[in-house]
C-alpha positions, 0 to 999 in steps of 0.5 A: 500460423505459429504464436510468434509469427502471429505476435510478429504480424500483430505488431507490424500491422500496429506499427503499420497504423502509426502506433510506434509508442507499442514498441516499447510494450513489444518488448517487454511482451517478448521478455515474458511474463517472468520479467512482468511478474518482477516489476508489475509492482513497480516501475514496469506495470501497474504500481502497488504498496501491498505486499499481497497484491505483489505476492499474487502478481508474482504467484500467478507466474511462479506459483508456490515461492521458496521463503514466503509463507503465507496465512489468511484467516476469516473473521466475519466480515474481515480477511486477514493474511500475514506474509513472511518473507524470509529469503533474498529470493522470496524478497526479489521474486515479489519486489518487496522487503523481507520481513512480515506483512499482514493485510486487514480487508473489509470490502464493506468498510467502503459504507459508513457503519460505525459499528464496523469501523469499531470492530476493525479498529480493535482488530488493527490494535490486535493485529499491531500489537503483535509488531510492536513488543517494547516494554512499558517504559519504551519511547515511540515515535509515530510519523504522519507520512504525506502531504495534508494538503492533498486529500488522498495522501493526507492519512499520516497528518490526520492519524497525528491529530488523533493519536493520543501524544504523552511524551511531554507529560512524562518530561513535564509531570511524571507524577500525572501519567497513569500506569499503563500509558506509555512516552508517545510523540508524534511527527508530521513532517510534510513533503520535500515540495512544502518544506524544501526537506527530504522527509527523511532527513527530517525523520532522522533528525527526530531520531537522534534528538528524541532517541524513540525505541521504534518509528512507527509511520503511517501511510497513504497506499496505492492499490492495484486492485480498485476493490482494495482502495478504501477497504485494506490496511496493512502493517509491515516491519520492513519500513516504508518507502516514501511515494513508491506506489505512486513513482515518486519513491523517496530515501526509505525509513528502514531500521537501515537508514535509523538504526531503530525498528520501523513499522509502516501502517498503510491504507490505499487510496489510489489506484493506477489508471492503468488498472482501470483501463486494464478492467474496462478492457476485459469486461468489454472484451467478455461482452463482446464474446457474449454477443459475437462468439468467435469475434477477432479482437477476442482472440488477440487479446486472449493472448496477453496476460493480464500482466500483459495488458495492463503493461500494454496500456501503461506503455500507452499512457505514459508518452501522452503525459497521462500516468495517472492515479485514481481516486474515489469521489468519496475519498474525503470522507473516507479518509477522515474515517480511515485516519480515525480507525487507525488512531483509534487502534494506535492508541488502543495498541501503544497504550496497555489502560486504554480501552477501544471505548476510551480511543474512540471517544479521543478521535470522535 
């Protein structure tokens, strides 16, 4: 029997049991893994902010990627990658913007261990200071994107909290403010359900009074990979689409829609339950395999992609009300360290006479 008379009687004996929501994952089965690849990031597949994640959903189907160059670096217990994406082409084929992402992973940030945080925290101020090149004199504005009172999307207002503010020393007593500090200010604007404002009006607003040299905003993720949640930072000068990851995408804070560069600093909080279901899937599959070699549901769904699958549950999920985004139980905790780790390397970064031991002791 040919694949697509077996792809044909495969979904007729699914529509046969009632199970006519799998028309919609039908479709976009026989489309191809090209139009998963496209918008697996987005709205079509599991969801993700991470530029890496989109470069690997996007490289299993296309391989190598005309205008995108990609470096990783290993630094013990850290991986760095740094991706430009110079063309259109590159942009379109990994659903992000053009521009440079660069991607700290630390599995073992998951455990508290100070020492660590302190080594990633001066490796985030290094890895930021490349993105931000302003002179001493220059105003930066650091925006504390979410909502404080949701723990996974409270990262932006706990980093506000932390960051090491001197705008109004330079208007009030110059004189005070030591060389090698630079005009600070910091912003958390809420969301439109608190304030009844979109974040980027609000955002705008802020520019044109304050007139800052660069908006830097920061983030809380979502992840496709549960083993990124809780152990990535990325930082991107393409700006920041407010609740893309998690489908409730705003107006974007791009150099666009400010008329100054925008930096986004991201750590991932959230994982699309599709993802789980998707890997719960495969290890049973896998066990199942060990124990009945040969097994049928084996040879089903060998012939979906993990693209594919991941599709197929979402199609699932979506018409019982049940999109959900994930989170760990220990994400309170965690988002307090994230917060401070990325403070930490803010104000080291912004400010050239702090030291890491100075910052740390500001946000612990």
């Amino acid at each position: 029997m040919s694949k697509g008379r077996s792809t044909e009687h495969r979904w007729k004996r699914h529509k046969g049991r009632g199970l006519d929501r799998f028309s919609g994952a039908r479709e976009r089965y026989e489309q191809g893994d090209a139009v998963l690849a496209h918008d697996a990031h987005t709205s079509g597949g599991v969801r993700t902010d991470l530029a890496l994640e989109a470069r690997e959903i996007a490289g299993r189907q296309a391989g190598d990627i005309p205008g995108l160059d990609m470096d990783i670096e290993e630094n013990g217990p850290m991986t760095i990658t740094r991706i430009h994406v110079s063309s259109e082409q590159a942009a379109r084929s990994i659903g992000k913007a053009m521009g440079h992402y660069t991607t700290i992973e630390v599995p073992e940030l998951r455990h508290k261990n100070p020492e660590l945080e302190e080594t990633v925290a001066g490796q985030f101020a290094e890895e930021l200071a490349r993105f931000v090149r302003l002179p001493d004199d220059a105003v930066v504005l650091v925006v504390g994107l979410g909502n404080w009172n949701v723990t996974p999307d409270a990262l932006g207002p706990l980093v506000i909290e932390d960051l090491f503010v001197t705008r109004h020393l330079f208007a009030v007593m110059p004189d005070a403010v030591e060389q090698g500090f630079r005009s600070v200010c910091g912003l958390a604007p809420g969301v439109l359900g608190l304030t009844g404002i979109e974040t980027s009006e609000i955002v705008t607003g802020v520019v044109q009074r304050v007139k800052p040299d660069i908006v830097i905003a920061v983030d809380a993720l979502a992840a496709r990979s549960i083993d990124r949640v809780n152990t990535t930072i990325q930082i991107a000068d393409s700006g920041i689409h407010p609740g893309a990851g998690v489908g409730n995408r705003r107006k974007a804070l791009t150099r666009e829609t400010l008329g100054i560069d925008v930096i986004s600093v991201g750590v991932p909080t959230v994982v699309d339950a599709a993802t789980i279901a998707s890997d719960a899937m495969d290890l049973l599959l896998a066990q199942l395999e060990d124990k009945v070699p040969g097994n049928g549901a084996g040879k089903l769904f060998n012939q979906f992609t993990p693209d594919q699958k991941r599709a197929l549950i979402s199609e699932v999920l979506q018409p019982l009300g049940h999109n959900l985004m994930v989170t760990p139980k220990e994400i309170d905790e965690f988002v307090q360290n994230a917060a401070h780790l990325v403070a930490t390397g803010l104000n080291v970064a912004l400010h050239e006479a702090m030291t890491l031991e100075d910052a740390l002791s500001l946000t612990h």
